[in-house]
GUVO-63390 format. One line per field, with one value per residue (C-alpha): residue number from 1; residue in one letter; x, y, z. Coordinates in steps of 0.001 Angstrom, whole numbers, always signed. Layout:
BEGIN
seq [NUM; ...]
type [a; ...]
X [X; ...]
Y [Y; ...]
Z [Z; ...]
//
This chain:
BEGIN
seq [1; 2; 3; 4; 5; 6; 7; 8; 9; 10; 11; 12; 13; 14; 15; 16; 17; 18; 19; 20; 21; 22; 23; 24; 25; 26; 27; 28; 29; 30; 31; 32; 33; 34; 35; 36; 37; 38; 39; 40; 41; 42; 43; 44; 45; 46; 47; 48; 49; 50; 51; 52; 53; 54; 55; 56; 57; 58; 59; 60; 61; 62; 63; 64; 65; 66; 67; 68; 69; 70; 71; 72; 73; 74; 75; 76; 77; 78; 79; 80; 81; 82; 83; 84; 85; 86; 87; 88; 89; 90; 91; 92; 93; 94; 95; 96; 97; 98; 99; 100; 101; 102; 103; 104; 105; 106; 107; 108; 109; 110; 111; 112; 113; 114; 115; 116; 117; 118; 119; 120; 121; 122; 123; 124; 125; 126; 127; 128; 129; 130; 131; 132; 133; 134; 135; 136; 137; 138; 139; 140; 141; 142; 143; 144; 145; 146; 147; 148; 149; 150; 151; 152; 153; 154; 155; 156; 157; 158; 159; 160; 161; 162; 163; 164; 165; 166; 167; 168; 169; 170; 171; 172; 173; 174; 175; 176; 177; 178; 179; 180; 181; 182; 183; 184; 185; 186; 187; 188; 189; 190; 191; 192; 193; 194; 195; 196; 197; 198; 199; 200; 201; 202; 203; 204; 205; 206; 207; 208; 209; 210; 211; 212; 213; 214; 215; 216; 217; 218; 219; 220; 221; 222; 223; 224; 225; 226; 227; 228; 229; 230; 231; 232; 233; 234; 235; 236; 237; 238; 239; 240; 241; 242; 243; 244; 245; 246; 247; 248; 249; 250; 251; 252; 253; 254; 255; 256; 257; 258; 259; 260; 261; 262; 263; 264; 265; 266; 267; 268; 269; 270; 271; 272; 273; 274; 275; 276; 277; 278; 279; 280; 281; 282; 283; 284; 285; 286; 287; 288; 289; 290; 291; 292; 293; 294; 295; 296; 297; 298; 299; 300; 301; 302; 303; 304; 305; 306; 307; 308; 309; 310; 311; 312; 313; 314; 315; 316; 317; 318; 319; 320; 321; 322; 323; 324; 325; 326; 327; 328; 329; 330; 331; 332; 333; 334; 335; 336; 337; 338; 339; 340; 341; 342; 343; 344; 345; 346; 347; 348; 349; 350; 351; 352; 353; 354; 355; 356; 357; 358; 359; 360; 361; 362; 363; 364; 365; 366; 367; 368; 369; 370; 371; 372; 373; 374; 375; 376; 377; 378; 379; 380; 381; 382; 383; 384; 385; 386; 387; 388; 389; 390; 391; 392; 393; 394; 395; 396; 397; 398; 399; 400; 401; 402; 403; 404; 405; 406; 407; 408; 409; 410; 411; 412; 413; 414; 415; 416; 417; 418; 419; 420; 421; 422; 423; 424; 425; 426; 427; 428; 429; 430; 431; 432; 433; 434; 435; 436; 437; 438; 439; 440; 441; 442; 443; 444; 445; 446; 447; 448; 449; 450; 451; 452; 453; 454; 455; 456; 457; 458; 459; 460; 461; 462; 463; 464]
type [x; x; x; x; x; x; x; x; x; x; x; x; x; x; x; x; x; x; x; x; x; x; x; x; x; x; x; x; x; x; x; x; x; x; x; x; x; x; x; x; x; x; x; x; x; x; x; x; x; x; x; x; x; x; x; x; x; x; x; x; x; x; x; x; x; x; x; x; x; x; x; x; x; x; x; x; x; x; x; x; x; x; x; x; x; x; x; x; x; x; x; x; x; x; x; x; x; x; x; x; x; x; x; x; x; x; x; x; x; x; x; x; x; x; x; x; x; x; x; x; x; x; x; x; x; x; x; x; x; x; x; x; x; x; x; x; x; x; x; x; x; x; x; x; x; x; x; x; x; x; x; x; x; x; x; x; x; x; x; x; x; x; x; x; x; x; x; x; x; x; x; x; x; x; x; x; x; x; x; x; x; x; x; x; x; x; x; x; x; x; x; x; x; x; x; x; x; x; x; x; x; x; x; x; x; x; x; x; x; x; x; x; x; x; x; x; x; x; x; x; x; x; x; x; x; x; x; x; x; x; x; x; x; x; x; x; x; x; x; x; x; x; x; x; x; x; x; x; x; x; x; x; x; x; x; x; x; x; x; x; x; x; x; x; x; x; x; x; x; x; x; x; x; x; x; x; x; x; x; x; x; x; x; x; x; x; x; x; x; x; x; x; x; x; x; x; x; x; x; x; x; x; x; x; x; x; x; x; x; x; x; x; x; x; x; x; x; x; x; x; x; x; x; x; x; x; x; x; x; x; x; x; x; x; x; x; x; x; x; x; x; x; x; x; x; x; x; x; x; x; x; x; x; x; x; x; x; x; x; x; x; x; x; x; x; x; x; x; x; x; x; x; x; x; x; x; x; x; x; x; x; x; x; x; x; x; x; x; x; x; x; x; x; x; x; x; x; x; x; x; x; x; x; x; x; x; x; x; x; x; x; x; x; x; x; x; x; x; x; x; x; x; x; x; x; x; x; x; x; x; x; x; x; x; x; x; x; x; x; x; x; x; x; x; x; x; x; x; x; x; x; x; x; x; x; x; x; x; x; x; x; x; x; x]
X [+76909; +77637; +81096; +83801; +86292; +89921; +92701; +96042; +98067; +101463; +102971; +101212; +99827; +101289; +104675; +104081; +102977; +105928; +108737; +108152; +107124; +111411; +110082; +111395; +110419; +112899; +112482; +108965; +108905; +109124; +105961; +103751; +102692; +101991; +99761; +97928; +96697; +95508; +91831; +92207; +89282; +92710; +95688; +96737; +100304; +100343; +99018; +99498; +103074; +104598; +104668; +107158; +109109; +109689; +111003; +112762; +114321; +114431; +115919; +112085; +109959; +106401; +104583; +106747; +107033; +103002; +103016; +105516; +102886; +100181; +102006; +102596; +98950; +96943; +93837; +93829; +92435; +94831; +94083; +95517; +94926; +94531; +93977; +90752; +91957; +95528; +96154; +99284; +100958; +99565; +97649; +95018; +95939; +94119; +91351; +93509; +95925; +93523; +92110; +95039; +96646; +93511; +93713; +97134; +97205; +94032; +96330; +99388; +97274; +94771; +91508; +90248; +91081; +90136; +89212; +89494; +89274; +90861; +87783; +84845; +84395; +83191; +83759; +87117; +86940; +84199; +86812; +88917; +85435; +84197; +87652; +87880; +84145; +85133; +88098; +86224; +87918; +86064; +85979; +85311; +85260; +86219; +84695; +87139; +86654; +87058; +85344; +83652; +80517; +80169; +80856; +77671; +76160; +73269; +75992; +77968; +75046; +74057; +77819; +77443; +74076; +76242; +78860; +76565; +74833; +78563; +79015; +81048; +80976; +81704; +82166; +85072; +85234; +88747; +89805; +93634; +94124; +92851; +90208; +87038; +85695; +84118; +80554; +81083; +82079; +79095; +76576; +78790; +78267; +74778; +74248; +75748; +73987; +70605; +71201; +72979; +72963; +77024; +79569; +81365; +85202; +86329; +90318; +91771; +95053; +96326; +97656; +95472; +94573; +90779; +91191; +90746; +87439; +86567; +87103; +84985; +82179; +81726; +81920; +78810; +77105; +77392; +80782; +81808; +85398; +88122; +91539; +94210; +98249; +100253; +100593; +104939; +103655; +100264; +99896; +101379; +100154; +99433; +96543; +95522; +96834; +94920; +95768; +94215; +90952; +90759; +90667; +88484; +85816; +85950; +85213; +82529; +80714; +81716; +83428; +86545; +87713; +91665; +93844; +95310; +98485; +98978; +98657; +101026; +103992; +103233; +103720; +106823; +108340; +107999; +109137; +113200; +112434; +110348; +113603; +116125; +114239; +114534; +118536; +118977; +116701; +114468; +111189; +111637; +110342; +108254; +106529; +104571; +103868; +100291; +99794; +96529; +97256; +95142; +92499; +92578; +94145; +92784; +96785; +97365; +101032; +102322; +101761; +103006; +106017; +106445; +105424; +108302; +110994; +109741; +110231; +113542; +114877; +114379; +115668; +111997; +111212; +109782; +107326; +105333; +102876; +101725; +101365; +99656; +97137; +96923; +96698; +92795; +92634; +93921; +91508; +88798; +89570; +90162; +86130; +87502; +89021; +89709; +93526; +94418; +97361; +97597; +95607; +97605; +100697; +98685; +97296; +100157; +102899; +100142; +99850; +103794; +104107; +101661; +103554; +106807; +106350; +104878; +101310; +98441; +98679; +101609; +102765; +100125; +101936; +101037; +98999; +96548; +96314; +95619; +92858; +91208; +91153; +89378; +92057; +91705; +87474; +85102; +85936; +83464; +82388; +83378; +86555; +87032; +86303; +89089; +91821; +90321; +90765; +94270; +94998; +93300; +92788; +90221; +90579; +87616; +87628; +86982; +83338; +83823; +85635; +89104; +90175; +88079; +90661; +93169; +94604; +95113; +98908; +99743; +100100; +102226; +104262; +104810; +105780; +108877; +109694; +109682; +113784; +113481; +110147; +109814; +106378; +103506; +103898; +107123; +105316; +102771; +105693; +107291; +103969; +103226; +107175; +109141; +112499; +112688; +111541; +114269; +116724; +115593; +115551; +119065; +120079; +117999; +120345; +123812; +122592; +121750; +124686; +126862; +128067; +128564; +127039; +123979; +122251; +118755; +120784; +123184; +120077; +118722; +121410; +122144; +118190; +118824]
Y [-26304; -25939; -27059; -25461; -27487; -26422; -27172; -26733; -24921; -24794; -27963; -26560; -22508; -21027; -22211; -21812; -18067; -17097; -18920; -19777; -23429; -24510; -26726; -29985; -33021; -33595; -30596; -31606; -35087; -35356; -33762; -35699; -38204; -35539; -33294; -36409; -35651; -32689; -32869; -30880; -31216; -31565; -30647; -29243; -30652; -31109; -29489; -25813; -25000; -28078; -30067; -28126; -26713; -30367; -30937; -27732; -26930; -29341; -32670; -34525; -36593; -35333; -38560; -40458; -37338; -37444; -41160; -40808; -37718; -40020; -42886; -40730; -39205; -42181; -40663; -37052; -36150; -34762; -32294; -31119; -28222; -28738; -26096; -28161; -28720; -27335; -29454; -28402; -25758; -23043; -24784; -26735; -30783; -33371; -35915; -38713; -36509; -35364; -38398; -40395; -37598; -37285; -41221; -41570; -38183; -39837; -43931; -41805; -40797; -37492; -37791; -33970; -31769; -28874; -27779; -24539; -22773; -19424; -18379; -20072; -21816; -25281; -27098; -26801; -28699; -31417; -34158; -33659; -33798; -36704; -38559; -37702; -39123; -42350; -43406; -42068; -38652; -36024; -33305; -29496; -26969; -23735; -20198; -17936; -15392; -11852; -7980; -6591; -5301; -9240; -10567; -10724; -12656; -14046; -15420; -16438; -18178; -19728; -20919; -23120; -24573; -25506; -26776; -28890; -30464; -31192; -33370; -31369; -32670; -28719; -25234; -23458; -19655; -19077; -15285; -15639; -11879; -11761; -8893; -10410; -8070; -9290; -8306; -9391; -12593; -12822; -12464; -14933; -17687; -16750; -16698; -20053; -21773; -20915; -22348; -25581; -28186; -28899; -27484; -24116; -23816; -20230; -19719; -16419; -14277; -12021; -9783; -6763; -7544; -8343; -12194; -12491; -10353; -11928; -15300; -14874; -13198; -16181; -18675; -16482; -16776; -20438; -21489; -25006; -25015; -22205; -22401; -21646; -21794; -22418; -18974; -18835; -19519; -17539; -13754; -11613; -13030; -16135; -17480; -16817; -18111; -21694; -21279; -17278; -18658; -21059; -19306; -16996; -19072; -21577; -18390; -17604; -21181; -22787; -26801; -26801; -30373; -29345; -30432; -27207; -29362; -30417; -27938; -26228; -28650; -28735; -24754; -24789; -27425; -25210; -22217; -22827; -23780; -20819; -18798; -20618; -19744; -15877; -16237; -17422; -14613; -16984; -15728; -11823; -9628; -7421; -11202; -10642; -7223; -6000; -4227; -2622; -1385; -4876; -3196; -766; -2559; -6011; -7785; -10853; -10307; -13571; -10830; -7735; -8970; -10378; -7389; -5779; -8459; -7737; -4106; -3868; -6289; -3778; -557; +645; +209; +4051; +2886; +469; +3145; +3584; -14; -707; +2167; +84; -3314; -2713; -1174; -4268; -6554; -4452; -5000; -8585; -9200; -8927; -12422; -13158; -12347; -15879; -18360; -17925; -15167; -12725; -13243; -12332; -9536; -8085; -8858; -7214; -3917; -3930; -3780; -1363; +902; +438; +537; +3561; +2429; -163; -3259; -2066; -5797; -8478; -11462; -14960; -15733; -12997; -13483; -17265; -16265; -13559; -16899; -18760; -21187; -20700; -20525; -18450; -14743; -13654; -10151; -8587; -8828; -5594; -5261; -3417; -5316; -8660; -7495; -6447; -10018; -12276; -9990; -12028; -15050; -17103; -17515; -21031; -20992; -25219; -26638; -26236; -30000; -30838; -30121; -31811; -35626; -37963; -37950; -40218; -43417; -41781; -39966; -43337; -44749; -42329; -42445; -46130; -45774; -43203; -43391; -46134; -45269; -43907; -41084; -40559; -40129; -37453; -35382; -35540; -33938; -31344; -29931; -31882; -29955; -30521; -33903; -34497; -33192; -34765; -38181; -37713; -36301; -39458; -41875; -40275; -40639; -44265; -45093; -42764; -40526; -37190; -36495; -38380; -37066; -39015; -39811; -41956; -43501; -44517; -46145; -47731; -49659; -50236]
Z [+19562; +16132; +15067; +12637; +11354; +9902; +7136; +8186; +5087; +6725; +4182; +1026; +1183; +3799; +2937; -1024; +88; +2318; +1111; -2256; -1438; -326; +2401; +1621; +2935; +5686; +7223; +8237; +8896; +12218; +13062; +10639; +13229; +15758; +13152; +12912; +16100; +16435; +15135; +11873; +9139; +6742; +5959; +2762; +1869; -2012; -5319; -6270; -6486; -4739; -7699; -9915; -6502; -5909; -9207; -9968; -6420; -3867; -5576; -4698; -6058; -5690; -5748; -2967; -723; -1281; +56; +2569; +4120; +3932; +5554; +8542; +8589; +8024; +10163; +8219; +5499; +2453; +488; -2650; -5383; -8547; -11461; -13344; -17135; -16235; -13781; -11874; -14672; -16990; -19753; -20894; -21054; -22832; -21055; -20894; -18711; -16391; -15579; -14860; -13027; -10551; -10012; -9334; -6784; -4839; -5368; -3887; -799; -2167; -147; -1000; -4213; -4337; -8078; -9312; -12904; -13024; -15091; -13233; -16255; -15643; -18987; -17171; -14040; -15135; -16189; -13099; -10366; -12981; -11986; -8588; -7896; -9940; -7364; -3809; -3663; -2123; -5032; -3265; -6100; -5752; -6130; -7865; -6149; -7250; -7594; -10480; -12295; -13954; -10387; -8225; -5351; -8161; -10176; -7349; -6063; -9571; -9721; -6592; -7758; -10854; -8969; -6473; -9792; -11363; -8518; -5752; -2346; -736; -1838; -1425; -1405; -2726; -2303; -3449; -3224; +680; -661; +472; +3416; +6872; +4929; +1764; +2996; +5346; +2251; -169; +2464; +3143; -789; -1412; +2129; +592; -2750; -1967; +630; +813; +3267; +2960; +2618; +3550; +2177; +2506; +2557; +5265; +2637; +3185; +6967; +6223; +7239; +10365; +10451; +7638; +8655; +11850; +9991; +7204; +10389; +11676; +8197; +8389; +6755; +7915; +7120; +7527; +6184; +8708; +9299; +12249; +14086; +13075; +9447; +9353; +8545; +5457; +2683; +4233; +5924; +9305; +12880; +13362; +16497; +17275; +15135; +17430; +20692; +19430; +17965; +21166; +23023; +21387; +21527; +18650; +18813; +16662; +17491; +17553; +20370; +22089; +23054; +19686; +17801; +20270; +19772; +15780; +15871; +18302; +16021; +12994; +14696; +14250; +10099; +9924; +11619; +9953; +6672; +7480; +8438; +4781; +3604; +1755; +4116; +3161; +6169; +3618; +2642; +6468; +6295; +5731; +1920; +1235; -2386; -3137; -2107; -4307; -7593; -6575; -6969; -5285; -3467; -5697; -8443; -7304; -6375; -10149; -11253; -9058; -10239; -13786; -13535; -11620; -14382; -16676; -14839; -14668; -11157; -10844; -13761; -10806; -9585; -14005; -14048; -11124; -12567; -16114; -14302; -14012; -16898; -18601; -16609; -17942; -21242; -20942; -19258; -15654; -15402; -11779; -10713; -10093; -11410; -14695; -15141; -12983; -15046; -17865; -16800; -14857; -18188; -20579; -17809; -17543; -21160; -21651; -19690; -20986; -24913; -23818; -26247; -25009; -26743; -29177; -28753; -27023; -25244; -26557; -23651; -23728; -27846; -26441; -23862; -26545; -28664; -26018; -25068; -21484; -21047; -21711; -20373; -17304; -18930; -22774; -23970; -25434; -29204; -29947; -28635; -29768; -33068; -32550; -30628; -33475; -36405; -39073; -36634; -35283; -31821; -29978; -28747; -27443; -24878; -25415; -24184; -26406; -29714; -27656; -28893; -26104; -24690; -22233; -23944; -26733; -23891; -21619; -24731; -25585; -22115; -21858; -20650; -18760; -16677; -14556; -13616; -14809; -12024; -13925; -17044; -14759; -13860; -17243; -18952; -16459; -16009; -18873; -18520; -14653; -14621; -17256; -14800; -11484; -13740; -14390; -10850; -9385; -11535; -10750; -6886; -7084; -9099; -7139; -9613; -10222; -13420; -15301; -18201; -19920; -22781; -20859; -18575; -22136; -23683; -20124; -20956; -24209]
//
């Protein structure tokens, strides 16, 4: 009986997806020792958009709500993701960054991380897999997976034989925008199982209603992993049920491992936070509803509703169906980078603006004059020759690496911090989100000294 094994998402994806990653700490701790339980492959719980959410919203510190998680789940696996060269934000960061950051998430408690670059570009996730490897981590790297003419099942295929060779322990097959149909996700997994010899990680959305069907079809092709949430925080643009997966794989012969009981209690537990989360209006109804426009214009939900909150910002809300018409436009132009964190803020800014200056590429946002310079990888397809020579003009653009023109920072950063930080997590946080871990330094001193106010200037003369 062949057996298919699952990551829980609720304490990373599934909560990052429907409420905007608010869950803090507290709110799930009780049931830590209980999801310990229930048989799961892993559980996802840090990584993505946890980090900075930690930081910026809910008063934590990432690093000790990472080892508190682990303390309570000492027999599951953790699992983390982690954006290759850009670690946690939206650009590239030096060697020396990477590296320590990898060590201290798998120190803190990371067993898995799952590597991604938004580009497929490898030069960008060799440092972090090279790191991982060194302290015992388990490095899976992830398929960015998208639709185009540039993206086939050869290159798909050639990708994983590059990824096996680069050290990765498992594949992951990471369709962000929930796009990936029942067959197209049966061929990718046959593709990838008869050019490597590692497991298959299947994540999807429920954003366009494909992922259940397309969940039980890459099982069928051979996929060893599936990435589900608890039923009250699957569906929308979430993942699917763990729980429905379950019943209807078991049914049809396959050994999942899970606990039925336990994964029972851990979904009645979450049910009141998911509820108490749509009193408050944080979880928006429309959040769990299904939207097929990505099927047609290939936006992640994360995007559209930017592109929404964009829009209504500017009193143009009735210019959304033009820009979701220029959005592939754009992506065309650009080599048809996959519509993934960062790359669907590019894209989705550049289509916006498009639309309202009322002229293509009248003004061209830093980021995409940035990727046309090759900051970000190398593009999957063309960039188009006319609007690289509006983004660069006479400019030369980077053919190497582009960590590779970065100078070492940590040292130098740990040293200007040497008041403030009292860790080198500390000096982690302070690179990757320097205004917010400014802010929870100072917040974290007024608590312990009971005040009401605390700002980095007074914690520094305070050391000195």
């Amino acid at each position: 009986m062949k057996k298919v094994q699952f990551t829980e998402t609720v304490l990373r994806d599934a909560n990052q997806s429907l409420i905007a990653t608010r869950l803090p700490y507290e709110k799930f701790e009780g049931i830590l020792s209980t999801m310990d339980k229930a048989g799961y492959y892993s559980v996802e719980c840090w990584g993505g958009a946890t980090f900075d959410s930690c930081l910026r919203y809910l008063g934590e510190d990432p690093w000790e709500r990472l080892r508190n998680i682990k303390a309570q789940m000492p027999n599951t696996k953790l699992q983390m993701l982690l954006r290759g060269q850009n670690l946690l934000g939206y650009k590239h960061y030096p060697d020396d960054v990477v590296r320590k950051f990898v060590a201290k998430s798998i120190e803190n408690g990371i067993d898995i991380i799952r590597i991604f670059d938004a580009l497929n570009d490898l030069r960008n996730v060799e440092v972090a897999v090279d790191e991982t490897l060194k302290n015992g981590g388990h490095p899976s790297l992830a398929i960015s997976y998208t639709q185009s003419p540039v993206h086939t099942l050869k290159k798909f295929a050639e990708l994983s034989k590059d990824m096996e060779k680069l050290g990765a322990k498992s594949i992951c097959i990471k369709d962000m925008a929930g796009v990936m149909s029942p067959q197209e996700a049966s061929d990718l997994v046959k593709a990838i199982k008869d050019s490597v010899s590692l497991p298959v990680v299947l994540h999807t959305h429920c954003t366009t209603g494909l992922a259940f069907m397309t969940c039980l079809k890459a099982v069928e092709a051979g996929a060893d992993v599936i990435d589900t949430a608890t039923s009250c925080f699957s569906g929308g643009t979430s993942q699917p049920a763990t729980e429905t997966l379950k019943y209807a794989l078991e049914q049809m012969g396959y050994e999942t491992g899970l606990d039925q009981d336990v994964i029972n209690e851990v979904n009645n537990y979450f049910k009141p936070i998911r509820d108490s989360f749509i009193e408050s209006g944080v979880l928006d109804p429309k959040v769990m509803a299904t939207d097929t426009q990505a099927l047609n214009y290939k936006i992640p939900g994360g995007m559209l509703s930017n592109l929404i909150s964009q829009l209504k910002a500017q009193n143009a809300i009735d210019k959304l169906p033009e820009v979701l018409l220029e959005t592939p436009r754009v992506r065309a132009d650009l080599g048809y980078p996959p519509l993934v964190t960062p790359m669907s803020q590019m894209v989705g800014v550049q289509a916006a603006t498009n639309v309202l200056l009322g002229e293509r590429y009248k003004a061209i946002g830093k980021e995409v004059k940035a990727y046309c310079r090759g900051e970000y990888g190398q593009a999957p397809g063309e960039i188009d020759a006319d609007l690289m020579k509006k983004a660069l003009g006479d400019e030369t653009p980077i053919t190497c690496r582009y960590a590779d023109l970065l100078e070492p920072k940590f040292d130098d950063t740990k040293a200007e911090l040497k008041y403030i930080a009292r860790s080198d997590e500390d000096v982690l946080s302070y690179i990757a989100f320097p205004q917010q871990a400014e802010k929870f330094f100072a917040n974290r001193k007024a608590k312990e000294e009971k005040t009401v106010k605390y700002t980095i200037e007074e914690i520094k003369e305070d050391a000195e």
